[in-house]
KEKOLKE-617120 format. One record per residue (C-alpha): residue in three letters; x, y, z. Coordinates in nm, 3 decimals. Layout:
ALA/X/Y/Z .
...
END
This chain:
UNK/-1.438/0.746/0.547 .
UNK/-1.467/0.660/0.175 .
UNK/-1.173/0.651/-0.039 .
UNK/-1.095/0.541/-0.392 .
UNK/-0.842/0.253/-0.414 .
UNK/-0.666/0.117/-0.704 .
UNK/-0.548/-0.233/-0.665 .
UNK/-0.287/-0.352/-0.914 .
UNK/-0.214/-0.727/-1.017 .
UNK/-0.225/-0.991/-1.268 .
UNK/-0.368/-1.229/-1.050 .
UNK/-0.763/-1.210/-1.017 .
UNK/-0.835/-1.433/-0.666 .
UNK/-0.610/-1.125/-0.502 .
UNK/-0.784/-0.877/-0.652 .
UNK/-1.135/-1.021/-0.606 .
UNK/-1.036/-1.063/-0.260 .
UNK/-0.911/-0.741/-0.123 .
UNK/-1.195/-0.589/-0.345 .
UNK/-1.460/-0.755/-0.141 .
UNK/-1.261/-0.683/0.205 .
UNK/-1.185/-0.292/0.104 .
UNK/-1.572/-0.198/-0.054 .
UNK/-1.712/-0.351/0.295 .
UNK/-1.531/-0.094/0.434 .
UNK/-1.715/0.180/0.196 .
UNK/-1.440/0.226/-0.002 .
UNK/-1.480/0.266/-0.373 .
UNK/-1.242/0.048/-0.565 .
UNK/-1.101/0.001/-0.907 .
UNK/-0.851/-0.257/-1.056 .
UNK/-0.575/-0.327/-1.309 .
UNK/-0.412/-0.635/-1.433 .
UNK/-0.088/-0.515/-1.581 .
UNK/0.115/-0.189/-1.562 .
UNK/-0.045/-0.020/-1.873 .
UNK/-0.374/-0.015/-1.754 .
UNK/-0.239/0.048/-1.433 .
UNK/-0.072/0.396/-1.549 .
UNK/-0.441/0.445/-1.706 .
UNK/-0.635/0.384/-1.433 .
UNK/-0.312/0.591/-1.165 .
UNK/-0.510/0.919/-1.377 .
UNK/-0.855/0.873/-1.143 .
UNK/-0.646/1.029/-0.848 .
UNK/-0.695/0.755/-0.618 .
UNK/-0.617/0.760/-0.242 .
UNK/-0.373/0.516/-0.209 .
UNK/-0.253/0.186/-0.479 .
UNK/-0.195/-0.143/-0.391 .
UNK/0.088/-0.277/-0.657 .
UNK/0.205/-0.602/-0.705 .
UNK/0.519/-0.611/-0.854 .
UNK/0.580/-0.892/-1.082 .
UNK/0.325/-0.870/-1.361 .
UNK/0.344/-0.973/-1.774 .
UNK/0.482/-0.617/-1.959 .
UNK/0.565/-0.337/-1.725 .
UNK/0.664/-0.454/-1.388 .
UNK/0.545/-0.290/-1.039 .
UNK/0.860/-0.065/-1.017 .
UNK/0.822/0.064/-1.392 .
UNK/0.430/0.125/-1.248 .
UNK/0.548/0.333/-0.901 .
UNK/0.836/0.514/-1.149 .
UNK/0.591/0.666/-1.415 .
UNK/0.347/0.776/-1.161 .
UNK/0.523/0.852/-0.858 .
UNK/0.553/1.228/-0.980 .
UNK/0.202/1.299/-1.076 .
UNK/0.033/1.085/-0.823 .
UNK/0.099/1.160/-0.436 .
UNK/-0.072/0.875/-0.271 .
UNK/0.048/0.628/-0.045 .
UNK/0.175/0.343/-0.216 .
UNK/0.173/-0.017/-0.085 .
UNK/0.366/-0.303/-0.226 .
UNK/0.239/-0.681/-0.248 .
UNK/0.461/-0.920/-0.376 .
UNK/0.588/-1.266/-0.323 .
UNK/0.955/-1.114/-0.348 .
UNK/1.081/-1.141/0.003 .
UNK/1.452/-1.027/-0.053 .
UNK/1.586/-0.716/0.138 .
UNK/1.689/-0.558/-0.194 .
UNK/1.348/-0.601/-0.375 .
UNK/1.223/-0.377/-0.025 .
UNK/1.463/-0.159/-0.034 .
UNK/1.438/-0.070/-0.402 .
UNK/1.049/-0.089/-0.382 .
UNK/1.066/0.224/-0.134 .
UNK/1.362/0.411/-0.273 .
UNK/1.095/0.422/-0.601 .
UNK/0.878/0.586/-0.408 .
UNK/0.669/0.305/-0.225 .
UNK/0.532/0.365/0.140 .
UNK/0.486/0.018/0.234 .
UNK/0.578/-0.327/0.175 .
UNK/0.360/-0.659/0.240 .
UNK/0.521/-1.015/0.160 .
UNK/0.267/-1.254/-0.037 .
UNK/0.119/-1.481/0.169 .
UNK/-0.035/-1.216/0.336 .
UNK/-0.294/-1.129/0.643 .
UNK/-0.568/-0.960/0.546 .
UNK/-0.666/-0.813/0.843 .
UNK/-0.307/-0.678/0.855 .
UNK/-0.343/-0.498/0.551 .
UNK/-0.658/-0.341/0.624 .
UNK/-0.472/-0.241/0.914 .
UNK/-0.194/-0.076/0.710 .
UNK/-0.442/0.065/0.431 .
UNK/-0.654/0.220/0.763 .
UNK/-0.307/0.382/0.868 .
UNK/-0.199/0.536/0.550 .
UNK/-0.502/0.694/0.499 .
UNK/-0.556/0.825/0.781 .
UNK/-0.229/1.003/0.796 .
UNK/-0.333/1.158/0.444 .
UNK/-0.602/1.333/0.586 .
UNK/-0.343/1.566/0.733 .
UNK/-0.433/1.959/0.663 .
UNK/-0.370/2.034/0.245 .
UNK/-0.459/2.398/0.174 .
UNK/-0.500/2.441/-0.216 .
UNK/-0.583/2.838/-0.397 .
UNK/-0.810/2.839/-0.666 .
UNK/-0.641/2.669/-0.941 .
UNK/-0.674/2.367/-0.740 .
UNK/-0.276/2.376/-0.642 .
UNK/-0.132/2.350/-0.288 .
UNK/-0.079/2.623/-0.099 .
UNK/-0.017/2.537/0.272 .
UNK/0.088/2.170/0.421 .
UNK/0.099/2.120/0.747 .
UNK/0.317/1.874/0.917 .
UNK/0.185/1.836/1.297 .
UNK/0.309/2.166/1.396 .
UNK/0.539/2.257/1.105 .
UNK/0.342/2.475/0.830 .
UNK/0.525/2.530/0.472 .
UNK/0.351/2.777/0.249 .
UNK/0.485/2.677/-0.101 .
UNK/0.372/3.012/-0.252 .
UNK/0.506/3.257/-0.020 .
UNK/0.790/3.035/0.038 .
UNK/0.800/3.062/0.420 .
UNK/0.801/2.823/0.689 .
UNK/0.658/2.775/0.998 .
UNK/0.667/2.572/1.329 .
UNK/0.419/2.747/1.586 .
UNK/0.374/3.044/1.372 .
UNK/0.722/3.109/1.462 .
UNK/0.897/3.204/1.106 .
UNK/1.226/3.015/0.983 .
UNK/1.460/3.151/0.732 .
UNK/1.585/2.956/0.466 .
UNK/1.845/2.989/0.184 .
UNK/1.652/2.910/-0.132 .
UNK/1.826/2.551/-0.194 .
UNK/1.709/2.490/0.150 .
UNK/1.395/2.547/0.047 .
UNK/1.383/2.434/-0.240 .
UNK/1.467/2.061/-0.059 .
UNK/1.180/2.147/0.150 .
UNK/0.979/2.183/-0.099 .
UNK/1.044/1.857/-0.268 .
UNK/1.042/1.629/-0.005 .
UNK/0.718/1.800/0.207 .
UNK/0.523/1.751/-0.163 .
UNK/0.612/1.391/-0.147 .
UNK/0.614/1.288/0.217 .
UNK/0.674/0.912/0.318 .
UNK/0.866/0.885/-0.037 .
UNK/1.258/0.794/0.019 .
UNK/1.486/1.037/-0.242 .
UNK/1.821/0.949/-0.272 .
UNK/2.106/1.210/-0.274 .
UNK/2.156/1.172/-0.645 .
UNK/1.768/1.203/-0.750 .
UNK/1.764/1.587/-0.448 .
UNK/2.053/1.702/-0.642 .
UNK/1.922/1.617/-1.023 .
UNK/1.604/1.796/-0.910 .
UNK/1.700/2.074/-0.743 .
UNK/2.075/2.167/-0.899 .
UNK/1.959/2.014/-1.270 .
UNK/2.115/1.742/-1.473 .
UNK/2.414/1.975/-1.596 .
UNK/2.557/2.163/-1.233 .
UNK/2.838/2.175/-1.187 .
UNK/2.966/1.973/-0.848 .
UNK/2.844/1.717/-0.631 .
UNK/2.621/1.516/-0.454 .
UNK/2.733/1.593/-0.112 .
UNK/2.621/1.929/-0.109 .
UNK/2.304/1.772/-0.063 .
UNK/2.415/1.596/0.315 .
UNK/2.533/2.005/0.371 .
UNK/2.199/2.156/0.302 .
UNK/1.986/1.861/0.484 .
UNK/2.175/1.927/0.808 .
UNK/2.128/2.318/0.786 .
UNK/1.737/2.257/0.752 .
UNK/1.713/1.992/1.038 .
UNK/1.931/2.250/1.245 .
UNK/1.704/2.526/1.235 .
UNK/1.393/2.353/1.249 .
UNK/1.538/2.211/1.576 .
UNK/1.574/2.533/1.701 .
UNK/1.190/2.540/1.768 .
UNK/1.142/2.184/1.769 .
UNK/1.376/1.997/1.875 .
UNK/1.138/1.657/1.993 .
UNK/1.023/1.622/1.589 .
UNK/1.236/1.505/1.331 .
UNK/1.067/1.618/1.058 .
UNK/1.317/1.508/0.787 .
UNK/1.450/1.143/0.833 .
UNK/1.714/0.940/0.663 .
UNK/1.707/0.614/0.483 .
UNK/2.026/0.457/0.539 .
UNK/2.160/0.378/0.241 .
UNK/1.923/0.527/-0.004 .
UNK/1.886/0.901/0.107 .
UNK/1.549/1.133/0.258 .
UNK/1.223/1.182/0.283 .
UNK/0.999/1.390/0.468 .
UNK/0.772/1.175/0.777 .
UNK/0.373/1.191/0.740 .
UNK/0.311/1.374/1.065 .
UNK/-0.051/1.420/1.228 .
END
């Protein structure tokens, strides 16, 4: 199935490359060679971004930071920074993936073919073009009404609860540390602290594991924080 792609680095072999590889596949692709055009070129909505990291101006990370809020796509990593720190920090930004220059190609397309196929799960949006219902494998959350679902058997939830929910299900695959849950969903100035956070994950994994008690719907990153799983 076609899908736009936005590929991201300085250096032009790499990008003629995968663009060759991806559009004989029949998927429509576009390019940038630094972060500013990047953030430009982020606005076309595109399926999923392939982002090097270490680029003249505006790194990779600055890129996935600016857009990571606006643009929900899967986000793959390609960079000749092999540490465990430059990983981890690359997917506590938001990434999805993370490929090592020198790479396989055939890998990639491999990984590009699995991220977008898991984005094809069921998005319901109304008529202002918003979402509505996502469904997770069995799990439905209807962000309007505010209710969720896991065989169209209802769960209750406290409005923090939710409220988590409802940030992590609008970004799934994307890691969000305790700090970044508790800044979005207490604001900047609350008074308290970040553990409340650990407190309210465990009451929403406890009663969806009342229904469903095989899925883990919610994982954790060790060491960074949460993020919702991209379930069929």
């Amino acid at each position: 199935m076609m899908s736009k792609i936005l590929i991201v680095d300085d250096e032009e072999d790499i990008i003629s490359l995968l663009k060759d590889s991806l559009e004989s596949r029949g998927h429509v692709v576009f390019s940038a060679s630094n972060g500013e055009e990047a953030l430009e070129k982020a606005k076309k909505m595109p399926k999923l971004i392939i982002l090097d990291i270490m680029m003249p101006g505006m790194d990779g990370y600055d890129v996935c930071r600016n857009i990571r809020d606006r643009v929900q796509c899967p986000i793959i990593f390609l960079s000749a920074k092999q540490s465990e720190t430059d990983k981890v920090k690359a997917l506590a930004l938001g990434g999805d993936d993370y490929i090592v220059k020198p790479f396989s190609i055939k890998e990639l397309m491999a990984r590009i073919d699995s991220h977008l196929r898991r984005e094809k799960r069921a998005i319901f949006l109304n008529e202002t073009g918003k979402r509505v219902l996502i469904n997770f494998g069995n799990l439905t959350i209807d962000l309007k009404g505010r209710q969720v679902q896991i065989n169209n058997e209802a769960i209750a939830f406290a409005k923090r609860e939710f409220d988590i929910i409802e940030l992590l299900s609008l970004h799934p695959g994307q890691v969000f540390s305790k700090e970044q849950i508790y800044e979005h969903i207490w604001g900047y100035d609350a008074e308290g602290d970040y553990s409340t956070v650990t407190e309210h994950v465990k009451k929403i994994r406890a009663k969806l594991a009342k229904i469903d008690a095989s899925t883990q719907y919610i994982s954790t990153a060790w060491g960074i924080g949460y993020r919702f799983e991209k379930i069929k």
